[in-house]
VOBA-1610 file (N, C-alpha, C; in pm, whole numbers, padded with zeros to 5 digits, always signed):
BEGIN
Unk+00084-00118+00000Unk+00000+00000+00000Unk+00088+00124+00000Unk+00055+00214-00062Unk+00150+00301-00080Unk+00111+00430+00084Unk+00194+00511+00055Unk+00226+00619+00196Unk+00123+00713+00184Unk+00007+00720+00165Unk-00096+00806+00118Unk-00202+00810+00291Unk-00247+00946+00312Unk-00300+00898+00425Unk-00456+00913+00397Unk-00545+00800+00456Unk-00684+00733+00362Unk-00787+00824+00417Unk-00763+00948+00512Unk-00883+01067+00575Unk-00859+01157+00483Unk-00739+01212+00442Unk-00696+01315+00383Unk-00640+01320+00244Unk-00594+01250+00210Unk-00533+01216+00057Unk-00363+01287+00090Unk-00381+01307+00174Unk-00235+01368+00224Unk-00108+01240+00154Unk-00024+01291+00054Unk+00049+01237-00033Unk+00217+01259+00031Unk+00349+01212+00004Unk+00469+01261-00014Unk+00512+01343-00158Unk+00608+01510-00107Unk+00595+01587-00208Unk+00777+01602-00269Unk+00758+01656-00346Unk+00916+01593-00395Unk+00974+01767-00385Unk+01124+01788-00337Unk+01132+01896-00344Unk+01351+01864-00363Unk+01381+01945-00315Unk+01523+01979-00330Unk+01635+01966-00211Unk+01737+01866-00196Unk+01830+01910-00058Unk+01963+01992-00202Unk+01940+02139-00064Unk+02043+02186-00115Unk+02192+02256-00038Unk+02279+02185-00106Unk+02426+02199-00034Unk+02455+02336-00003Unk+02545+02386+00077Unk+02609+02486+00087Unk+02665+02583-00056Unk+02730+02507-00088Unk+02752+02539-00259Unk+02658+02558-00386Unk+02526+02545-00288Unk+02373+02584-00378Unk+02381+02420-00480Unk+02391+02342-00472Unk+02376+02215-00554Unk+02243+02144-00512Unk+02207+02139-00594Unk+02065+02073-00610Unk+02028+01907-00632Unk+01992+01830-00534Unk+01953+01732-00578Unk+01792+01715-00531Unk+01761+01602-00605Unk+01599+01571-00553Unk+01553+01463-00438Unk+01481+01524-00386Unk+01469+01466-00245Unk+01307+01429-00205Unk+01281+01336-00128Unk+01106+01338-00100Unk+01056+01410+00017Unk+00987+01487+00093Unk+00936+01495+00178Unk+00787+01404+00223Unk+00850+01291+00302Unk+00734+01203+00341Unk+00682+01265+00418Unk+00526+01202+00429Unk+00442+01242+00561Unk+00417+01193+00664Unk+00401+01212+00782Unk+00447+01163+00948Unk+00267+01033+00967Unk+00283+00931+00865Unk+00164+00779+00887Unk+00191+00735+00966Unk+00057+00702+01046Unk+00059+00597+01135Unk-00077+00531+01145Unk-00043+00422+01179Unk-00179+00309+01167Unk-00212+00295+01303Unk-00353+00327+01291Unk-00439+00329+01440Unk-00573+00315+01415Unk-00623+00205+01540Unk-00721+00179+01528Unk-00833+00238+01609Unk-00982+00285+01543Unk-01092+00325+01575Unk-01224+00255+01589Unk-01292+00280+01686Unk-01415+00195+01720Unk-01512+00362+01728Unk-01613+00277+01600Unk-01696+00396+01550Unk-01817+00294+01610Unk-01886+00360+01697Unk-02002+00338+01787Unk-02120+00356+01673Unk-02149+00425+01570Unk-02277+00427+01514Unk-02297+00296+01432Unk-02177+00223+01420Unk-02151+00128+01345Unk-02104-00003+01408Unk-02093+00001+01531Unk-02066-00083+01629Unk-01904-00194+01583Unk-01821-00128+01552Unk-01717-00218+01463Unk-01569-00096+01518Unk-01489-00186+01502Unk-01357-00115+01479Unk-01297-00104+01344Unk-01209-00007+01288Unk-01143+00007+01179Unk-01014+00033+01176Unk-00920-00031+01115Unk-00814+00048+01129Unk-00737+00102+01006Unk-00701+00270+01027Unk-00693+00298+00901Unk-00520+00360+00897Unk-00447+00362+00804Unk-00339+00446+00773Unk-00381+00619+00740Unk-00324+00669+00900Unk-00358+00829+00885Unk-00255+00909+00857Unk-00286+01021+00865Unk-00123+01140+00921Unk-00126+01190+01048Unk-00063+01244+01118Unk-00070+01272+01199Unk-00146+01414+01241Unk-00197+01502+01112Unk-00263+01607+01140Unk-00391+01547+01081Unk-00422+01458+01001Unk-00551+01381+01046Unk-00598+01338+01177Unk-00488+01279+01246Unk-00546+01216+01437Unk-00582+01342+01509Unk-00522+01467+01441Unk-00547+01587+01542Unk-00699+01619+01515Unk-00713+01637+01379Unk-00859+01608+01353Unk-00938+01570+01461Unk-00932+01416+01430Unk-01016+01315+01451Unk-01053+01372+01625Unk-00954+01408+01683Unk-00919+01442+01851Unk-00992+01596+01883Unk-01002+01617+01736Unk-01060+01766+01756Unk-01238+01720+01720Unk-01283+01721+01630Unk-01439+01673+01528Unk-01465+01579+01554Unk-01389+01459+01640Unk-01462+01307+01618Unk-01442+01227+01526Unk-01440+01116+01536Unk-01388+01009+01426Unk-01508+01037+01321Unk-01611+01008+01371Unk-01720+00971+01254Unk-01736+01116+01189Unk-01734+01231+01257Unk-01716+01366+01137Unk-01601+01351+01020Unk-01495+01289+01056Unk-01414+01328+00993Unk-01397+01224+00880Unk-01462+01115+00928Unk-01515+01016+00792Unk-01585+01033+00713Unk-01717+01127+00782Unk-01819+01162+00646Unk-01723+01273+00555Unk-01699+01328+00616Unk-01586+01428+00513Unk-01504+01390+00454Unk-01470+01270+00468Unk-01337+01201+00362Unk-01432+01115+00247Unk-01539+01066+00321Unk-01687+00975+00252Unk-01684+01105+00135Unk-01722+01190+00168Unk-01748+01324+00048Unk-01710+01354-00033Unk-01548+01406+00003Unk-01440+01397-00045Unk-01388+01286-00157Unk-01424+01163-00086Unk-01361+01060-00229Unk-01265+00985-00144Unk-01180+01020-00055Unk-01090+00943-00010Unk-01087+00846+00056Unk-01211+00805+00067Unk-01245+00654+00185Unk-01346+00601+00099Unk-01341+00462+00044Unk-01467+00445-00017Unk-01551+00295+00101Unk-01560+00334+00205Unk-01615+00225+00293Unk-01710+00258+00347
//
């Protein structure tokens, strides 16, 4: 499965390390995934999904199940 996080579509972005001497190479900036599991009460089940970490802040802020219908909306969860 690739590094994509499944609330947000939150991707890795490709950018530049550059030397002292201004030299340019190409580099990834990954994003901070982690897999954790949720027990969504309207649905009586647990899930566990690959997030980011400013998705869990979300989730800690709106609630799990808000922040699913919004990814449901969105496109990024098809469950």
């Amino acid at each position: 499965m690739s590094r994509v996080c499944e609330l947000t579509g939150k991707k890795a972005m490709v950018g530049n390390n550059v030397s002292h001497a201004m030299n340019k190479t190409k580099r990834k900036f990954n994003i901070n995934l982690l897999k954790k599991r949720f027990y969504i009460p309207e649905e009586d089940k647990w899930v566990t999904l690959k997030i980011s970490a400013s998705a869990l802040k979300n989730i800690n802020k709106k609630g799990i199940s808000a922040v699913m219908k919004e990814a449901r909306e969105k496109g990024f969860l098809n469950k």
